[in-house]
C-alpha positions as CSV (number, residue, x, y, z in Angstrom):
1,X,10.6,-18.1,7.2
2,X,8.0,-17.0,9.7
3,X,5.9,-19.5,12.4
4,X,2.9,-18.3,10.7
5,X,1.9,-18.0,7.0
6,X,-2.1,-16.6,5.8
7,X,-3.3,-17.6,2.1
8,X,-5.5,-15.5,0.1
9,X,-6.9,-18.6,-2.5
10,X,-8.0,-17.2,-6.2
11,X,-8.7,-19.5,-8.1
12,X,-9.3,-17.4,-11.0
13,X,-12.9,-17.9,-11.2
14,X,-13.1,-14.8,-9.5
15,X,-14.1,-17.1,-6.0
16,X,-12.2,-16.6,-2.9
17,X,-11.3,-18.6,0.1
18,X,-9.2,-18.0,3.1
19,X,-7.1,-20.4,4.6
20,X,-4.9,-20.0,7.5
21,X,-1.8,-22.5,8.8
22,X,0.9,-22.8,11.0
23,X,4.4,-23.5,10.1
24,X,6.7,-24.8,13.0
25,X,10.6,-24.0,12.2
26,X,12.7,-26.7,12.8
27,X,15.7,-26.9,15.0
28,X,19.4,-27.4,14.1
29,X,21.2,-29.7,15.8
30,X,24.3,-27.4,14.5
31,X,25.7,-24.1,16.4
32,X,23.9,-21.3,15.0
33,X,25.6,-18.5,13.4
34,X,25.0,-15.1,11.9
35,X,24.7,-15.2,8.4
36,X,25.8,-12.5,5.9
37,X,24.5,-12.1,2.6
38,X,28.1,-12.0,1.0
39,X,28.9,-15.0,2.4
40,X,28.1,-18.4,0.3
41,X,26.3,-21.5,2.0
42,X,27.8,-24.7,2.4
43,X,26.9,-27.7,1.5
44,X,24.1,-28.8,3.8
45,X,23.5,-25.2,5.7
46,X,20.5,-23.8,5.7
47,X,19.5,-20.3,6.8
48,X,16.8,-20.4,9.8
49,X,14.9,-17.4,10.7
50,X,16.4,-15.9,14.3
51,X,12.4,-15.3,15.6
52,X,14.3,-13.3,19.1
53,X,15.0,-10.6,16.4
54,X,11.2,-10.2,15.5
55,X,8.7,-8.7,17.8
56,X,6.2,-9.8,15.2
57,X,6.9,-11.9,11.9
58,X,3.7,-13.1,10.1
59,X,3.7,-14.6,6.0
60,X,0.5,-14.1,3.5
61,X,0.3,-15.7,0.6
62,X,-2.4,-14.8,-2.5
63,X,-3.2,-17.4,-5.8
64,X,-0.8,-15.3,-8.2
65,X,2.1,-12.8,-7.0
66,X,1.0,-9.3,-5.9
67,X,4.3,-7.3,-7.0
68,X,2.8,-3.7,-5.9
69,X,0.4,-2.7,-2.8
70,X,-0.5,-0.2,-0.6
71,X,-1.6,0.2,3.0
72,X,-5.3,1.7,3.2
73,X,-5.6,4.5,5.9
74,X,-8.0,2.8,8.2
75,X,-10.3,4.4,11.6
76,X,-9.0,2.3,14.0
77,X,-6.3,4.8,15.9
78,X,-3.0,6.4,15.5
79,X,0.5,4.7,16.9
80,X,-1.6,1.2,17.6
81,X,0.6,-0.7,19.8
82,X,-1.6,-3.4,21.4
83,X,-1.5,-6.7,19.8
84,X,-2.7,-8.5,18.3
85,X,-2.8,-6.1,15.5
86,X,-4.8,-5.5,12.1
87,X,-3.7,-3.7,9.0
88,X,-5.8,-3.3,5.8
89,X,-4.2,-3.1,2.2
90,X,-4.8,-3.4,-1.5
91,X,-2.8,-5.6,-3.9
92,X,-3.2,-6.2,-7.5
93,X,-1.9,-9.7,-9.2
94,X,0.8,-10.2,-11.8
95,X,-0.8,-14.0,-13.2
96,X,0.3,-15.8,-16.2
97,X,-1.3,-14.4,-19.6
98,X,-4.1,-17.3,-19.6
99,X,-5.2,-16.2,-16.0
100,X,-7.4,-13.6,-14.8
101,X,-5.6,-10.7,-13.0
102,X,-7.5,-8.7,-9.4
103,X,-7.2,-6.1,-7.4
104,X,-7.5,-7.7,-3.6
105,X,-8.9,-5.9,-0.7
106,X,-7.1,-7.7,2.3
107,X,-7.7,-7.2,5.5
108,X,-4.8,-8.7,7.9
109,X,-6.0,-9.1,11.4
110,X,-5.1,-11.6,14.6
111,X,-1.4,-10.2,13.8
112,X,0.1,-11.4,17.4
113,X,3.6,-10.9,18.8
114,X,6.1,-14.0,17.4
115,X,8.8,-13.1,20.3
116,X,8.1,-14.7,23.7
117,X,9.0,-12.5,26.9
118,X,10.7,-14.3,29.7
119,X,7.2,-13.7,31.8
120,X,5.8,-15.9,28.8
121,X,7.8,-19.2,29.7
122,X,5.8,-20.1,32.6
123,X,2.6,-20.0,30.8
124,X,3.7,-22.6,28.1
125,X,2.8,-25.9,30.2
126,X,-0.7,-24.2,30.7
127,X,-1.3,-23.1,26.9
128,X,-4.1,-25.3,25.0
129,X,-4.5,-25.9,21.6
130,X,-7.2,-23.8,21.8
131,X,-5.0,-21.0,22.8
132,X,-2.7,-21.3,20.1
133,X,-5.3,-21.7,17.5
134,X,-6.9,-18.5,19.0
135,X,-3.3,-16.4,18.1
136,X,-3.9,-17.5,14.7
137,X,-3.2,-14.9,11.9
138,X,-6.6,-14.4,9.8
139,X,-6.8,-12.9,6.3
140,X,-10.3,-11.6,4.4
141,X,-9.8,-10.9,0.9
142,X,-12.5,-9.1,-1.9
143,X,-11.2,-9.3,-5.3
144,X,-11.9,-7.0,-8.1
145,X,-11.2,-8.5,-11.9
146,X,-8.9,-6.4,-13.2
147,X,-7.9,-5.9,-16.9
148,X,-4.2,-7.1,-17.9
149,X,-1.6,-7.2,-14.6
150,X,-1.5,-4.8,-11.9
151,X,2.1,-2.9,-12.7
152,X,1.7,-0.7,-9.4
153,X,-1.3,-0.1,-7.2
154,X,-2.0,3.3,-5.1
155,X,-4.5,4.2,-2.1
156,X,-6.0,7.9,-1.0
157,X,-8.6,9.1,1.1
158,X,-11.5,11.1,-0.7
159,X,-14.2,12.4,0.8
160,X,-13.8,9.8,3.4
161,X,-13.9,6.9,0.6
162,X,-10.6,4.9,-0.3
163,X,-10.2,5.2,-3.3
164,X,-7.0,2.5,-5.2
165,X,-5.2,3.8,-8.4
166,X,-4.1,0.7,-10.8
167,X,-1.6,0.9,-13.4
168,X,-2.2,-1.8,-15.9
169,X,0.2,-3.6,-18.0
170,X,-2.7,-2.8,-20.8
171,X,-1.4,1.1,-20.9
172,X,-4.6,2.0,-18.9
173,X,-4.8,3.4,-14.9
174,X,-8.3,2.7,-13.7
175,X,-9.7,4.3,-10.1
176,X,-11.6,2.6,-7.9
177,X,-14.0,2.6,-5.0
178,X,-13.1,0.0,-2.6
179,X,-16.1,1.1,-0.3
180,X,-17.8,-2.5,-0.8
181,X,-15.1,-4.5,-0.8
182,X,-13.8,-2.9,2.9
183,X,-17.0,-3.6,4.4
184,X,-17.4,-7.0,2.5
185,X,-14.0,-8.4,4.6
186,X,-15.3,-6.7,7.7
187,X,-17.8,-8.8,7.9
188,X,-18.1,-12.8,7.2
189,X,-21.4,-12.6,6.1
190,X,-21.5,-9.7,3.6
191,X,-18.3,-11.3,2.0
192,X,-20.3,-14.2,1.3
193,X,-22.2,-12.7,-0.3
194,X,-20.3,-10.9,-2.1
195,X,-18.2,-14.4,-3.5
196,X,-21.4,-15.8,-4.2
197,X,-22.6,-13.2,-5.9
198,X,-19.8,-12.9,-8.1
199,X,-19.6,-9.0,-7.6
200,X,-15.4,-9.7,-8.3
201,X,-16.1,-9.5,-12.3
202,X,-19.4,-6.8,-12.0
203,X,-17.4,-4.0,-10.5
204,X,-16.3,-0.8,-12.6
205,X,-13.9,1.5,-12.2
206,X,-14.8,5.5,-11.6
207,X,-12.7,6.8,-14.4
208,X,-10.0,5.5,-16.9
209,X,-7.3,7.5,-18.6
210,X,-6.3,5.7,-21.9
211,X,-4.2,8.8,-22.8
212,X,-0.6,7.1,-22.0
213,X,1.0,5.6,-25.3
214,X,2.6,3.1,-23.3
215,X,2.1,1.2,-19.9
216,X,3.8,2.5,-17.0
217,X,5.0,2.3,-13.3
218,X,5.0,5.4,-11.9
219,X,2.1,6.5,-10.0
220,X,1.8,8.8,-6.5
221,X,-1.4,10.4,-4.6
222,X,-0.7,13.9,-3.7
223,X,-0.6,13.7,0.6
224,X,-0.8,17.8,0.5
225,X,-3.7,18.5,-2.7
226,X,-6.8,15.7,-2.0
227,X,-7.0,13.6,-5.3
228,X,-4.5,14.7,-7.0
229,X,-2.6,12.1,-9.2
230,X,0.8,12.0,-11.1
231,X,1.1,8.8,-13.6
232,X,4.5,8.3,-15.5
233,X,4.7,5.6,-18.2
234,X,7.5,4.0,-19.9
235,X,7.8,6.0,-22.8
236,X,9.3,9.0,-20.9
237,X,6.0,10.8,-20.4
238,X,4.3,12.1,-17.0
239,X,0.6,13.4,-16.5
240,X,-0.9,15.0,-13.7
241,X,-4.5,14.7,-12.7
242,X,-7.0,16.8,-11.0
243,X,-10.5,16.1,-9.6
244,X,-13.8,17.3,-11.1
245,X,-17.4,17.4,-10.5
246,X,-18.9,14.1,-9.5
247,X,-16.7,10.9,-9.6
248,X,-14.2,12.3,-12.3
249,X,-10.8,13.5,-13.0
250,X,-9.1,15.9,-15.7
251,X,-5.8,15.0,-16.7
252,X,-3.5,17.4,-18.4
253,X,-3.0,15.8,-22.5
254,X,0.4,17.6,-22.0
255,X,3.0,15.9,-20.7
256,X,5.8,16.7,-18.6
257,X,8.8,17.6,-20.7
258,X,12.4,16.9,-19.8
259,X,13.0,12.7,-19.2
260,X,14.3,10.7,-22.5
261,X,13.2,7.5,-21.2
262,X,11.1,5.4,-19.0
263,X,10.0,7.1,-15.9
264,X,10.1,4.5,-12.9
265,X,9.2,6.4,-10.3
266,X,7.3,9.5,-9.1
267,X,6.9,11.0,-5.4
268,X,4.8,14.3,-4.6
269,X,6.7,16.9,-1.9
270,X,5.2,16.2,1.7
271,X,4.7,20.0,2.4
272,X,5.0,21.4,-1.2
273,X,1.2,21.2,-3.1
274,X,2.5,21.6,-6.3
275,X,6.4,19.7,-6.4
276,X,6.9,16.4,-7.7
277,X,10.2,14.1,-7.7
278,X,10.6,11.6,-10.1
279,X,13.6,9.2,-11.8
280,X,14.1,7.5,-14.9
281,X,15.7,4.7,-17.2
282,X,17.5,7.6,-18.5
283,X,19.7,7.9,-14.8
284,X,18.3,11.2,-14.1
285,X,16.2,12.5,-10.9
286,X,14.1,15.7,-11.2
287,X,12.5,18.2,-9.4
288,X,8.7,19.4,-10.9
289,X,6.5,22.2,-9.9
290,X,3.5,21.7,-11.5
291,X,1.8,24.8,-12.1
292,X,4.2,25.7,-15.0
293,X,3.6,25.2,-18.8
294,X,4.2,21.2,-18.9
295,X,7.4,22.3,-21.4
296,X,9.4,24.5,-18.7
297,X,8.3,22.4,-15.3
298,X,11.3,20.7,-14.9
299,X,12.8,23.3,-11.7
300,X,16.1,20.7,-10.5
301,X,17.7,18.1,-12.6
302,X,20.1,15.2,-11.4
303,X,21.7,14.0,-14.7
304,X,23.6,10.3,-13.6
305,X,22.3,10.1,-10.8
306,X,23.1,6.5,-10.6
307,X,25.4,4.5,-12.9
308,X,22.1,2.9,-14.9
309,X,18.4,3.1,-13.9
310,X,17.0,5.0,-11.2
311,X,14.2,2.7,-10.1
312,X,12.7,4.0,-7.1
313,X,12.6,7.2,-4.8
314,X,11.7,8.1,-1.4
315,X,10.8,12.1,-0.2
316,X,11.5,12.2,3.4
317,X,8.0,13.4,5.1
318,X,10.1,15.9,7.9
319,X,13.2,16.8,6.1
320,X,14.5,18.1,3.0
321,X,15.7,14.7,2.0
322,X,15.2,12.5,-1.2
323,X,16.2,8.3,-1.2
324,X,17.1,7.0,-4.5
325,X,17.7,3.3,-5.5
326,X,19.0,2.0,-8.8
327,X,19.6,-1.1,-10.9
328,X,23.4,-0.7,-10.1
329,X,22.4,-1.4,-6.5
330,X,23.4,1.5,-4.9
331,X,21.5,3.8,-2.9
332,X,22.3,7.5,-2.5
333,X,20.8,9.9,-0.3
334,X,19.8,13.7,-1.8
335,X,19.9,17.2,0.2
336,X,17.3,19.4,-2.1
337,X,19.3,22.4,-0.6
338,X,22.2,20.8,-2.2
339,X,20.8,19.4,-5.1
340,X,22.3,21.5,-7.9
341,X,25.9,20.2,-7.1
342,X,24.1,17.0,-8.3
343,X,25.8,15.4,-5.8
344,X,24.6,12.8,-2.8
345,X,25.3,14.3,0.4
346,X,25.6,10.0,1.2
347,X,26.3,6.8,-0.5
348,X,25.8,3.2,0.3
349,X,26.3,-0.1,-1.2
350,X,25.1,-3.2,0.1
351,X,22.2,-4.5,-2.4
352,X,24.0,-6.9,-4.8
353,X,21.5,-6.9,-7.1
354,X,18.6,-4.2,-8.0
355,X,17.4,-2.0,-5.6
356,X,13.3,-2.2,-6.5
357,X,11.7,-0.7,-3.2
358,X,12.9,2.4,-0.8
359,X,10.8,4.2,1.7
360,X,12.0,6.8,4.9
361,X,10.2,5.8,8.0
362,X,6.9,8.0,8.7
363,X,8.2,10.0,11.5
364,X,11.6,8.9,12.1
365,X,13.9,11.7,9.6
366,X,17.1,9.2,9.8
367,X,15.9,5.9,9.4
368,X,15.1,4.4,5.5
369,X,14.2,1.1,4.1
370,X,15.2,-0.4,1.2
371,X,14.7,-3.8,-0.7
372,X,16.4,-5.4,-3.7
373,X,16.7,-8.4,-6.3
374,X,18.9,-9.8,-4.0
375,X,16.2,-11.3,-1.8
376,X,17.0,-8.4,1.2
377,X,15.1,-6.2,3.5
378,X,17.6,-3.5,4.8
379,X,16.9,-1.1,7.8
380,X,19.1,1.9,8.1
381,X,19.9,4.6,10.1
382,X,21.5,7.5,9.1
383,X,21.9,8.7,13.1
384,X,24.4,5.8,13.4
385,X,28.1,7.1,12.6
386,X,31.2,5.1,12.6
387,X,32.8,5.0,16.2
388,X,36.6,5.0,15.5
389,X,37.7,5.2,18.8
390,X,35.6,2.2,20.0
391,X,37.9,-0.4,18.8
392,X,35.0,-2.0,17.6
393,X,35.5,-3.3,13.8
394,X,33.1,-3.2,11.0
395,X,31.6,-6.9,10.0
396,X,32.8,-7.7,6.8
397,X,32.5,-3.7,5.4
398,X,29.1,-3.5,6.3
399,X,28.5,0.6,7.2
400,X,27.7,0.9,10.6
401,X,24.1,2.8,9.6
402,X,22.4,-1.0,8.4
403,X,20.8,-2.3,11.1
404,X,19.1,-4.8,10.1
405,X,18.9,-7.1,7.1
406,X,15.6,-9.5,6.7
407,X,15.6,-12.3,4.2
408,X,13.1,-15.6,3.5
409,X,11.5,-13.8,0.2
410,X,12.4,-14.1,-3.4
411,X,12.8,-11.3,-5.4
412,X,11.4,-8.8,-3.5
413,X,9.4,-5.9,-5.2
414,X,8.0,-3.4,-3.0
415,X,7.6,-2.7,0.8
416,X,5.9,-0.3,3.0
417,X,6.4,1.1,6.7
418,X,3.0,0.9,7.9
419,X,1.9,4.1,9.0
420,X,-0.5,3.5,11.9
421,X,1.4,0.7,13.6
422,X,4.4,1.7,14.6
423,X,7.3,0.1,13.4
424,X,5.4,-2.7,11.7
425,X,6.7,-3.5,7.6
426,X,5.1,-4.7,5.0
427,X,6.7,-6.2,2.3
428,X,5.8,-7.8,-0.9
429,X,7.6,-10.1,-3.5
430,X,7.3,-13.0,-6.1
431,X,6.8,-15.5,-3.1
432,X,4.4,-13.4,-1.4
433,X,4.1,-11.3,1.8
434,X,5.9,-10.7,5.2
435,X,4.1,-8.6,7.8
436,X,7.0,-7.7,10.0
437,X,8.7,-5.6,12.9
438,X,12.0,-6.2,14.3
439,X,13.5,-5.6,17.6
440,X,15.3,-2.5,15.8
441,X,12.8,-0.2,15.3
C-alpha cells in the first residue's frame, strides 16, 4: 500500500522495540486503470496504490491491532506544513485472550512527502543511500499494560498534562497520565530506560469508574468544560463525569434516561458546555443537555435514524451540523435547526458494508470523512453539487460530493483528521495504520 511502513514490536512481555523498513511497489507491466470499489477484480489484477494522488502516504504497524486512537495535542505549532512532519497519538491493543493488552504512546516523526515534484527528478541520479535512509519514517512507542482490550481510547489536555481515557472490554474506563511516557519517546535514552525498567506493567491509572454494568464504546472529552467526560456502555446507559480535588473525578450514579439499547457513540457540542449527541443500537440519535435531572435530559430525539445501528457520529466544530454512520452503510447528514422533522437535510450511500468511523474536517464546515467494513476511506465534500449542464456524467452513480476513496487496509475501525497538520489523516484498522494526505485536501 504505501512506500514506507513503521512497526511498533510488543512482544507481550511488556518490551518494546522499533523497527523501521521500506517497501518498494512494484510495477505493472499492464495499463493502469482507476479502480472502483463496485467493480470485481479479475483474475490476475491487482490493485496498486496511485502514490501521484498522495502528498504523503506513510504505514505503522504495532504487535496486536490498535482498533481505537486518538491524536495527542502536542506544542509544536498550529497549521504545520513543513515536512517532514511528526504527529503524537495513543492507541490501545485488541490481542488474543492469552495476550497482554497496552495502551501505546507513539510518537510518529520523519513523516516525509511520498509525491515527487517535477523539480525533484533531477536530483534522483545525485540521491545516496544515505539520503534515502535519512527520509525514513521513525516510530517511538511506551506502552502501558492495560487490563482486558482497549474498546475505544480518548486524549484531553488538563492542566497542561495529557491525560488518555480507556474503555476496557472488562466494563471498566481507567485515566491516565501519559506525562512519562511522552517524554520517554522524546528521548532515546529515557525510553530505555523506561523498557528496561519495565515501567509498562508498574504504571496506574488516576481514577477508575467500575459503575457501568456492562462494557462500552462510547466515550468523548468535553472541548468547551476542561475534563469533563461522557462514557456510554452497551447496556443503554450514559454517565457524565466531572473533575474534583486532586487527581479525581465524580461521576453521576444516574444514568441518562431515554436509549433502549447499546449506546455506540457519544459527541459533546463544540460551543454548547453542557449538550451532548449520542446514537444507539436502538437506531435513535439524541440530543442531551446535561444540567437536567438524568430522567428528563433527553432535549431532541431521532427515532430511525438509520435502518439498523447508528454506530458513529460526527458534530461539525463551525456549523450546526451532526454526521451519522450506520451498520446499513449509509451516511446521513443532520441540521440541529431541523432536527425535529427527524429528517437528514442529506443522504449518501456508498459504504457497502458498515460504516465504523466518521469525522467533519477541523476547520473545513463542508468536507467529512468516513470509513467502513468495506475496507474504504471516503473524502467528501458537501460544497461539490451536481453540474447538470456540464455534460459531464457521473462514474458509475458515485455523487459528485466523494472525492476521494483510499483503500490498502482491512477492516477499518476508526480514523482521525489530524488537527495540527493540515490535511494530514490518520487512520486505524485490523491491519494497522495509514498516516496519510491526499492531493484533495
Amino acid at each position: 500500500m504505501s512506500d514506507q511502513e513503521m512497526d511498533v514490536v510488543d512482544d507481550n512481555e511488556s518490551e518494546n522495540e522499533e523497527a523501521m523498513q521500506e517497501e518498494n511497489e512494484g510495477n505493472t507491466e499492464k495499463p493502469s486503470e482507476v479502480y472502483l470499489p463496485t467493480k470485481p477484480l479479475e483474475e490476475g489484477e491487482e490493485l496498486v496504490c496511485d502514490q501521484s494522488a498522495y502528498v504523503m502516504l506513510h504505514q505503522a504497524q504495532t504487535g496486536a491491532p490498535c482498533l481505537s486512537f486518538d491524536i495527542i495535542k502536542d506544542s509544536l505549532g498550529e497549521s504545520r506544513d513543513t515536512y517532514p512532519l511528526t504527529a503524537y497519538i495513543v492507541a490501545g491493543t485488541q490481542a488474543p485472550q492469552t495476550h497482554v493488552n497496552n495502551v501505546i504512546v507513539m510518537k510518529l516523526s520523519n513523516l516525509h512527502k511520498t509525491n515527487k515534484g517535477e523539480d525533484d527528478d533531477d536530483d534522483d541520479d545525485e540521491e545516496s543511500d544515505d539520503d534515502e535512509v535519512s527520509k525514513n519514517p521513525k516510530m517511538a512507542g511506551a506502552l502501558i499494560k492495560h487490563q482486558g482490550c482497549v474498546n475505544r481510547i480518548r486524549s484531553t489536555v488538563i492542566n497542561n498534562k495529557i491525560i488518555a481515557a480507556s474503555w476496557s472490554e472488562l466494563g471498566r474506563v481507567n485515566l491516565w497520565d501519559l506525562s512519562q511516557q511522552l517524554e520517554a519517546v522524546d528521548n532515546d535514552q529515557l525510553l530505555s530506560r523506561y523498557n528496561k525498567e519495565n515501567k509498562a506493567n508498574s504504571v496506574k491509572p488516576l481514577f477508575t469508574f467500575t459503575g457501568h454494568q456492562q462494557e462500552g464504546f462510547a466515550m468523548d472529552w468535553c472541548s468547551t468544560n476542561v475534563g469533563v467526560l461522557a462514557t456510554g456502555d452497551c447496556k443503554r446507559d450514559i454517565h457524565i463525569w466531572k473533575p474534583a480535588s486532586g487527581a479525581s473525578w465524580q461521576v453521576d450514579q444516574r444514568p441518562l434516561v431515554g436509549h433502549t439499547n447499546s449506546v455506540e457513540d457519544l459527541q459533546w457540542s463544540p460551543n454548547e458546555r453542557s449538550v451532548i449527541a449520542s446514537c444507539s443500537v436502538d437506531k435513535s440519535i439524541r440530543i442531551w443537555d446535561t444540567r437536567a435531572q438524568p430522567s428528563k435530559a433527553c432535549m431532541l430525539t431521532a427515532e430511525n435514524a438509520h435502518e439498523s445501528d447508528v454506530n458513529v457520529i460526527s458534530w461539525n466544530k463551525n456549523e450546526p451540523f451532526i454526521v451519522s454512520g450506520g451498520d446499513d452503510g449509509f451516511l446521513h447528514i443532520w441540521d440541529l435547526r431541523r432536527f425535529q422533522q427527524k429528517t437528514p437535510v442529506a443522504t449518501f450511500k456508498h459504504h457497502t458494508e458498515p460504516v465504523t468511523t466518521v469525522e467533519w474536517h477541523p476547520t473545513d464546515s463542508a468536507v467529512f470523512i468516513s470509513g467502513g467494513s468495506d475496507n474504504q476511506v471516503a473524502l467528501w465534500d458537501l460544497s461539490v453539487e451536481k453540474d447538470d449542464e456540464s455534460g459531464s456524467e457521473e462514474v458509475d452513480g458515485i455523487p459528485p460530493q466523494l472525492l476521494f476513496i483510499h483503500q490498502g487496509q482491512n477492516n477499518i475501525k476508526e480514523l482521525h483528521w489530524h488537527p495540527q497538520l493540515p490535511g494530514v489523516i490518520i487512520s486505524t484498522a485490523e491491519s494497522g495504520f495509514n498516516i496519510f494526505r491526499t492531493i484533495s485536501v
